[in-house]
Phi, psi and omega in degrees: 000137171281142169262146166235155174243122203241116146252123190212150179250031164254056207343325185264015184262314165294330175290334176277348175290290193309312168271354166280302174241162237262066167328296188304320195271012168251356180102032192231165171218136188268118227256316176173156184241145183213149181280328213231129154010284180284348157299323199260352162289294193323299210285320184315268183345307200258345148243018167046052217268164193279335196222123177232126170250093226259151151245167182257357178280058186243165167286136169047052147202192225195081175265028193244325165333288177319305149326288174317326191290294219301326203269007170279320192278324177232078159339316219255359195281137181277179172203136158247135174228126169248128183215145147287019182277125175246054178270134181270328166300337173287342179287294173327296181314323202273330163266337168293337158311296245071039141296119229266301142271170205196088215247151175245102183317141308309147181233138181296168197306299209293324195274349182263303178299346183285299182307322177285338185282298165329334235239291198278000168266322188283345177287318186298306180295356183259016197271120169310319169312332193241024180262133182226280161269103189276281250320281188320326178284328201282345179265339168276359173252009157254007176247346181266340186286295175305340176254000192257317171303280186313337182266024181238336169263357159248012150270305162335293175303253211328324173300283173305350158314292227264348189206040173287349191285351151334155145276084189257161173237185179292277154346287174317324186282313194298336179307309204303329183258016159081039215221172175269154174293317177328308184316283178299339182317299181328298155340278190301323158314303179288322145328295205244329194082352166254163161274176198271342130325312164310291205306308179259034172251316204310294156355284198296328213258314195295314170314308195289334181289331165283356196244324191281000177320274194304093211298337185284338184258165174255113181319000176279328223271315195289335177285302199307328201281338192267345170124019176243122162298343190233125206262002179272322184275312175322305180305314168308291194300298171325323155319304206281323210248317195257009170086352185203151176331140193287309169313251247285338154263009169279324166306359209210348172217359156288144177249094177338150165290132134327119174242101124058110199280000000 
């Protein structure tokens, strides 16, 4: 039997997936229901179930974010996504994720048992005892896992665009993207070639390059502003990445100011 995980913040769309249909004659049992995103990633984690049926129209979530998380952590998990949302470019996406269907609130009895049956043949064919030509399946779930990894290290990257002036950690990013810290490190690694230290001093340092444009400001104050307490480890870094002293480039690219005649 497969397990499912049914998430909706709509209580009675859960009860009715769960008691309407007829789970056992498809070969599946529903494992736990959860109302809101971070309840239903925490219900994921902890049973790791084979077939997930989801809406991405939730409070405090992101579900194209979401999506993306389950399918860099669970590759082989089938996902239906049932939504009143009607976008079709959000629809694409959400199939370029590796998403198996992409159902529109209300959706009749035949399109929920169709998707779930769809669901449990693609589980079957990836069973090992029922594998004869793999090639083909193992390359669309390594291509939907490589497209679930890149929007997720590029939602990532933007989020530290945006708050690198923060004390961010690794943990704060991986929060926005719904992922474990291990995960994304893996991520920002296979993707990019950096660690999530490299990735935000580069964020910080490009800023600092930008701020020293201006002869007016003082460079302890231009460290504190990209997100350094230690204006000796800003020189260190700044050193390290731009070959020279935050002084000896600021000599090389400030432009006095104009003053107002």
């Amino acid at each position: 039997m497969y397990k499912a995980v049914i998430i909706d913040d709509e209580p009675i769309i859960v009860k009715g997936l769960e008691k309407t249909i007829k789970w056992e004659d498809l070969g599946c049992v529903v494992a736990g229901t959860a109302g809101n995103g971070a309840e239903g990633l925490e219900l994921i984690r902890r049973e790791k179930p084979d077939i997930l049926i989801t809406d991405i129209c939730m409070p405090k979530m992101d579900g194209l974010a979401m999506i993306a998380a389950l399918r860099s952590e669970f590759p082989d998990m089938e996902v239906t996504i049932l939504t009143g949302y009607r976008d079709f470019d959000y629809a694409q996406q959400a199939i370029r994720l590796g998403v198996c269907r992409f159902l529109l609130k209300p959706s009749i009895m035949d399109e929920l048992n169709e998707a779930i049956r769809t669901m449990v043949e693609r589980l079957e064919s990836k069973a090992p005892a029922c594998r004869t030509e793999d090639g083909p399946r193992e390359e669309e779930t390594e291509e939907a896992e490589n497209a679930a990894g890149s929007f997720i290290v590029k939602n990532a990257l933007a989020y530290m665009e945006e708050n690198y002036a923060e004390r961010l950690k690794l943990a704060d990013v991986a929060d926005k993207v719904y992922v474990s810290q291990w995960h994304l490190s893996k991520l920002l690694n296979k993707f990019t070639g950096h660690n999530f230290s490299e990735l935000l001093n580069d964020v910080r340092m490009k800023r600092a390059k930008e701020l020293l444009g201006d002869p007016s400001l003082r460079i302890s104050d231009i460290a504190e502003e990209v997100g350094f307490l230690d204006m000796a480890h800003f020189s260190r870094v700044f050193k390290k990445l731009a070959g020279v002293s935050a002084n000896e480039y600021r000599n090389t690219v400030s432009v006095p100011q104009k003053t107002e005649p």
